[in-house]
Every structure is written in C-alpha cells, then in structure tokens.
Kinemage of the C-alpha trace (Angstrom):
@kinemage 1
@onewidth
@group {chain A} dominant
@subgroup {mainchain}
@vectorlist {calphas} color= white
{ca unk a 1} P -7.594 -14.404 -24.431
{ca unk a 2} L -8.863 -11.347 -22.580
{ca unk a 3} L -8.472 -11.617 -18.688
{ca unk a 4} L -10.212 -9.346 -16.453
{ca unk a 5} L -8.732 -8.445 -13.245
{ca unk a 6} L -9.308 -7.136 -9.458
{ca unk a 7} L -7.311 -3.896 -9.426
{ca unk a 8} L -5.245 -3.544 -12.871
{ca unk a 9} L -3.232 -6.079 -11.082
{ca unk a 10} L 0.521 -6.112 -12.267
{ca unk a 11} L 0.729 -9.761 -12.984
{ca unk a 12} L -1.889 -11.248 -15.315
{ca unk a 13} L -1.664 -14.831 -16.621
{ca unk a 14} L -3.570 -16.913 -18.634
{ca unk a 15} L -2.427 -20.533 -17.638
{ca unk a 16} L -4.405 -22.894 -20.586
{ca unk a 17} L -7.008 -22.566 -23.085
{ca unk a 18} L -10.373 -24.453 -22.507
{ca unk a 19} L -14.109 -25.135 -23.702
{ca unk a 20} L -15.038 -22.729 -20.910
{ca unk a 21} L -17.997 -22.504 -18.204
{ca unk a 22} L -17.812 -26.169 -16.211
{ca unk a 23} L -20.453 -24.012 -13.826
{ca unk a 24} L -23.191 -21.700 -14.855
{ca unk a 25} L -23.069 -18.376 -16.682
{ca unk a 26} L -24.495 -15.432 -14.647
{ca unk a 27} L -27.490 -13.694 -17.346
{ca unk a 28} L -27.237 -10.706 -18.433
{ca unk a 29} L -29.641 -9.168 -15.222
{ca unk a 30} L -27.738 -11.186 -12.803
{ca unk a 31} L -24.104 -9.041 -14.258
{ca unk a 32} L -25.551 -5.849 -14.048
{ca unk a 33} L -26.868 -6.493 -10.097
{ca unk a 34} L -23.615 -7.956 -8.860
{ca unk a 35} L -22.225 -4.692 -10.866
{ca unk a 36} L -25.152 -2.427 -8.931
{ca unk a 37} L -23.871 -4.221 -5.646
{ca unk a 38} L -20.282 -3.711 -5.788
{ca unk a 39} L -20.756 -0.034 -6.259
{ca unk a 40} L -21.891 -0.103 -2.913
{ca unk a 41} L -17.966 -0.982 -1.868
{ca unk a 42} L -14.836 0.992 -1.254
{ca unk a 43} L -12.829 -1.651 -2.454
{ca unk a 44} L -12.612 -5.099 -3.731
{ca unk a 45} L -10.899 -5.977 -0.323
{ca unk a 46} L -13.960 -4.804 1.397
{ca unk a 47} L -15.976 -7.555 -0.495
{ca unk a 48} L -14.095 -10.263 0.479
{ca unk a 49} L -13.987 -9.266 4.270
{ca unk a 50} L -17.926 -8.651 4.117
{ca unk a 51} L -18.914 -11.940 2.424
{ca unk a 52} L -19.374 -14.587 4.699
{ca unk a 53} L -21.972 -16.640 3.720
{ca unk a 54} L -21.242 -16.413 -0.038
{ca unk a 55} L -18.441 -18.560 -0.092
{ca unk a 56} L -15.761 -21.279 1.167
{ca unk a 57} L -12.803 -19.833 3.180
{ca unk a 58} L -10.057 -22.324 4.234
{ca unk a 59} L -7.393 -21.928 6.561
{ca unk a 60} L -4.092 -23.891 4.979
{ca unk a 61} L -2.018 -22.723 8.177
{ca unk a 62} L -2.556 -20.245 10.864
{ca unk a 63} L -0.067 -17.643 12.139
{ca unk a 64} L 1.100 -20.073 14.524
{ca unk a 65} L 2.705 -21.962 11.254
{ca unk a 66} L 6.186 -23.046 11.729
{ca unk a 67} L 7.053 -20.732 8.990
{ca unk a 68} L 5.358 -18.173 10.734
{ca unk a 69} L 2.980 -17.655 8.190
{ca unk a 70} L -0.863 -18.256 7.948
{ca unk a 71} L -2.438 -18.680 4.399
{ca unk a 72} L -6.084 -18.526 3.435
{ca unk a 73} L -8.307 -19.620 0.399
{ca unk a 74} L -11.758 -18.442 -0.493
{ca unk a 75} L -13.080 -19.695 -3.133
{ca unk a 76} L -16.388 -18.292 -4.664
{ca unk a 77} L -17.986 -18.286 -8.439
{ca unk a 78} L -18.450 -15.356 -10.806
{ca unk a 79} L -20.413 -13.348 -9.071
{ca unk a 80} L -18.895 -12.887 -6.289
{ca unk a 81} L -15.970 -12.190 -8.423
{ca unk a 82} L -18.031 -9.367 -10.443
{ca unk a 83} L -19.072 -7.950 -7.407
{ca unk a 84} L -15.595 -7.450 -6.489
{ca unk a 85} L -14.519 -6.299 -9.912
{ca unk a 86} L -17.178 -3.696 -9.397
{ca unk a 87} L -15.868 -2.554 -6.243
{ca unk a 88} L -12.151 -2.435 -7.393
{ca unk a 89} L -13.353 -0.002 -10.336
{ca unk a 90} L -15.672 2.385 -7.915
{ca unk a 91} L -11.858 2.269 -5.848
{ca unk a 92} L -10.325 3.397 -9.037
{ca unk a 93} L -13.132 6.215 -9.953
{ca unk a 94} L -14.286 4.140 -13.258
{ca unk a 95} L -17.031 2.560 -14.490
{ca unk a 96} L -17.563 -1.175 -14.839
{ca unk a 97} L -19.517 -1.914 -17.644
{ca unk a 98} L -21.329 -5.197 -18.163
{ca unk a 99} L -19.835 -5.579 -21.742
{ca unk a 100} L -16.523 -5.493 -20.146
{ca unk a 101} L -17.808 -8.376 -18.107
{ca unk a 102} L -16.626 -11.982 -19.120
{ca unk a 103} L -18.670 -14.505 -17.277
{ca unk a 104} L -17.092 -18.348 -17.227
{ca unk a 105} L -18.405 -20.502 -14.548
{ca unk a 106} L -15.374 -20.938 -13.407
{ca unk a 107} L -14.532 -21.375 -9.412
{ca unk a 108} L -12.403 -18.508 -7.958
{ca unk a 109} L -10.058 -18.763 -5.176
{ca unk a 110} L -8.977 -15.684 -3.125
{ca unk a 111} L -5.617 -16.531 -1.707
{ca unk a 112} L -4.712 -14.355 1.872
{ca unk a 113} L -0.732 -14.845 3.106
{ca unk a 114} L -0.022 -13.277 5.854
{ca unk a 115} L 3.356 -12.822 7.496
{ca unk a 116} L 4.064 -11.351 11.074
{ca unk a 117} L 7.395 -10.765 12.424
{ca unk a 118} L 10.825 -10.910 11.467
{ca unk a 119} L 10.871 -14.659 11.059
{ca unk a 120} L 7.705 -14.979 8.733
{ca unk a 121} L 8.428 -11.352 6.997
{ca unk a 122} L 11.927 -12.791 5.931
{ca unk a 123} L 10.568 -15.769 4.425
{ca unk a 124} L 7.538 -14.101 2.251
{ca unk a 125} L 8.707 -12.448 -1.164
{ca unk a 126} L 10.826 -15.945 -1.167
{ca unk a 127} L 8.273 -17.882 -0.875
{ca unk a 128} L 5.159 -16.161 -2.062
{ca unk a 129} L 6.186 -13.264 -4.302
{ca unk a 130} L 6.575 -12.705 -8.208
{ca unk a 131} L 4.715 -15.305 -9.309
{ca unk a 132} L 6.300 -18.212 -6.809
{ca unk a 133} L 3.263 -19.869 -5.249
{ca unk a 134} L 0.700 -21.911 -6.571
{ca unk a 135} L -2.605 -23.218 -6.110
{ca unk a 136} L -4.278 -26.743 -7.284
{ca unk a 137} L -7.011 -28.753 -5.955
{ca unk a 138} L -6.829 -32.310 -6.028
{ca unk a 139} L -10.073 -34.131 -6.970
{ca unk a 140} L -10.274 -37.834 -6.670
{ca unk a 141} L -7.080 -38.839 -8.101
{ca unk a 142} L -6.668 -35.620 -10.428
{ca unk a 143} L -4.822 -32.820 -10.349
{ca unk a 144} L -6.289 -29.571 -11.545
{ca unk a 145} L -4.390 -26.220 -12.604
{ca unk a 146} L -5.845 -23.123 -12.662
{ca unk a 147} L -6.392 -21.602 -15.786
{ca unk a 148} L -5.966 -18.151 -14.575
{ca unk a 149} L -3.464 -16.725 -11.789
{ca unk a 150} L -3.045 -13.094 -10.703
{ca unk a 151} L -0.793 -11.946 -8.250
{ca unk a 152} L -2.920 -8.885 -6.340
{ca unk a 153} L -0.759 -7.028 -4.551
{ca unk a 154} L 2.167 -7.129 -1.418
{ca unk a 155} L 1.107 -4.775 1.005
{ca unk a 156} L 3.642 -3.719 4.089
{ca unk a 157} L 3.011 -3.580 7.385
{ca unk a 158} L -0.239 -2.247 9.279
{ca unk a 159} L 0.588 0.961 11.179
{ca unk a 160} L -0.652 -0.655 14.034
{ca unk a 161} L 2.246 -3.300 13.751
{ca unk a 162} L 4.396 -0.162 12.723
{ca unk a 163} L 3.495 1.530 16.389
{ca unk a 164} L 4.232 -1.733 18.333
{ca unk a 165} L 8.037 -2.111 16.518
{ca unk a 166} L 6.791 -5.630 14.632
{ca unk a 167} L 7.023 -6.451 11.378
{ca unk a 168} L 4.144 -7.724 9.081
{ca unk a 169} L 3.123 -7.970 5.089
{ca unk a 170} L 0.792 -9.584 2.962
{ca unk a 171} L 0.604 -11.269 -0.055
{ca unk a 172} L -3.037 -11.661 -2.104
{ca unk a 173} L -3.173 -14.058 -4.744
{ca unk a 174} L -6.136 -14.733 -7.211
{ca unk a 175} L -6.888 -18.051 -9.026
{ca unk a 176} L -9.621 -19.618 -11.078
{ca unk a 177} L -10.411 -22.907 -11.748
{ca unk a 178} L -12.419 -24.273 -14.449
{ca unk a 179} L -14.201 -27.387 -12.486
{ca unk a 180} L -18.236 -28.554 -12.857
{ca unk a 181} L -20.695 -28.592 -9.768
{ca unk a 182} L -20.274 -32.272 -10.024
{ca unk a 183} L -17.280 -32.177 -9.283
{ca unk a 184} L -17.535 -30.354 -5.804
{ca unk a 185} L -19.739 -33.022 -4.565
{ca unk a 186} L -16.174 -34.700 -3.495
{ca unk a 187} L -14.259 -33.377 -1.013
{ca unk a 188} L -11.460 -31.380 -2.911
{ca unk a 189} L -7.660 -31.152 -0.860
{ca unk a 190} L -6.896 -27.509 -1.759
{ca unk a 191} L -2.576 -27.469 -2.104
{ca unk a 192} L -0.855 -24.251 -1.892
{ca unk a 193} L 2.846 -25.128 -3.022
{ca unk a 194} L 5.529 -21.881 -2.276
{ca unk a 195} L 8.694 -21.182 -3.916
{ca unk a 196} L 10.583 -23.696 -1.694
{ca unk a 197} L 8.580 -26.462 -2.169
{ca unk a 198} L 6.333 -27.205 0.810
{ca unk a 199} L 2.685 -28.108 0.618
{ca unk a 200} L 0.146 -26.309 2.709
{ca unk a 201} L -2.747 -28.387 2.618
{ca unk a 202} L -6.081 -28.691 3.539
{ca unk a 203} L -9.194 -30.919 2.616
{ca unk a 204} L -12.306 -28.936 1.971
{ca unk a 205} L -16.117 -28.948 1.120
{ca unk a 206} L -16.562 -26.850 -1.622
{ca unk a 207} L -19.918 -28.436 -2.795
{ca unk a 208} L -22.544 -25.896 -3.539
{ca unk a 209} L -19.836 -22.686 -4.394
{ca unk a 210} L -20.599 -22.458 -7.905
{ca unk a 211} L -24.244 -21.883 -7.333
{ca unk a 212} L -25.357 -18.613 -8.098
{ca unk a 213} L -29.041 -17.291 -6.170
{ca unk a 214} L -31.484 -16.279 -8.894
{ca unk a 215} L -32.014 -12.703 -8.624
C-alpha cells in the first residue's frame, strides 16, 4: 500500500488494510485546486495554522496539564490534507502532481503536543516520541484505529523560549481514520493514549468534517 505523506516524514505506517473511502472522493478538478491552493503556502504548517473554518480542532489538555503538556487534534478530510501535501512539496522545491495524489475519504487528524519547561520537556520523547502515542475515537460503543499514523516531526525549542532561559519542544503527529459521514452524526470521544498509559480525552462534534465544498 502506497502512503503519501506531509514532509517525507521519517515514520510512515500503514496500520490495516480496508475497502477504502467511508467519505467522499475529491474529483479529479477538486485535486488539482486544493494542489493550486497549497502552492500558495510556505509550508504544510502554515496550512494548518491558517485554516480555521475548515476543520475540527480539539483541545485534549492545555499547557496548564498536570503533565505540563497541552495536546491538540484537528481533524479535517482529504482536501485539506492535499492542500497541505501541496504546501509541504512547494517547502521542499518539488512538484505535487495530481497522479501522485491518492484520495480516500478518509478523516485526518492533525495531532499538536506541546511541552514547555523542564517538567513537561522531560516527560515528551517518553511519552510522545518514536512511535509511542496513539490516537482512536470512540463511536458509540466502538473503538476505531487509524489505518494510517505518521509521526511529523520533534521540533526544539522556539528562540523566543531560548532568549527567556525556558525550555520547550513539540511533537506533530498525523492520523487517518477510515469512518462514514454517518458516523460523525454522534458525538465521537477523541483518546490520545501516551507511552505511559494515560488517556487524554475529549468528546467532540465532528459532524460535517468529511464534507468537501464543490468547487
């Protein structure tokens, strides 16, 4: 199975095989705008922090966390995701072409942990890095995987934090889920589990995410 990813991401996994698209398939036309409008972006990072409106962020924990930690989810559908994937290639000088394009219907989930000072610094790579957090939503009474999971990249501390003598990193994570519209209509308890265990939970409204505008 081929998996496309954000920034030729160092961890790429394909979690289960399935009869694929639960939520619609962009066209043809509607790949080769989101393409035209990621080209527009410095980096794939720049289209998730400019695209309010075109998808479902949840906050699992906020800084004040007892861990010290907050953790984010946006979720989205493909072509937000193809915008992105657009932007991360214009980052990296190279065309995106649509045939290199794989849309699935699936529902995407951007996942932001963030750790500031020595307290929630010391506790990320343990509980967040190489592959030891995951993500599942919890429907009803089922449990969904993801069928793909990408580890994006740990990034260091800001040179702001650098100036004022604290420490900080971050940790981006990238899942998909292959789940219908009908589904959404429930209210879906999105579970981050780290590498020690604990749950980070949060119930959210997802209906409506896997809807893609006409263009």
């Amino acid at each position: 199975m081929k998996t496309i990813t954000l920034m030729g991401l160092a961890l790429s996994i394909s979690l289960a095989s399935s009869a694929w698209c639960a939520g619609p398939e962009l066209t043809p036309s509607q790949i080769q705008n989101a393409i035209r409008e990621g080209s527009k972006y410095k980096t794939a990072d720049n289209v998730f922090e400019h695209s309010k409106g075109q998808g479902k962020r949840v906050q699992l924990a906020s800084a004040m966390a007892a861990d010290g930690i907050s953790k984010y989810a946006t979720f989205f559908n493909d072509r937000l995701f193809v915008v992105a994937q657009s932007a991360a290639a214009n980052q990296q000088m190279r065309e995106l072409k649509a045939t290199d394009v794989e849309s699935k219907g699936l529902l995407h989930a951007f996942v932001e942990i963030t750790a500031r000072g020595s307290h929630g610094t010391g506790k990320l790579d343990r509980r967040f890095g190489n592959d030891r957090a995951h993500l599942v939503l919890k429907i009803g009474d089922r449990i969904v995987q993801p069928v793909e999971k990408n580890m994006n990249y740990r990034s260091g501390q800001s040179d702001l934090m650098y100036v004022l003598g604290a420490n900080s990193g971050r940790i981006t994570l990238i899942y998909a889920f292959d789940v219908s519209p009908q589904d959404l209509q429930s209210q879906v308890e999105v579970i981050l589990i780290d590498g020690d265990g604990h749950r980070h939970e949060h119930e959210a409204n997802l209906s409506g995410v896997l809807d893609i505008d006409q263009d």
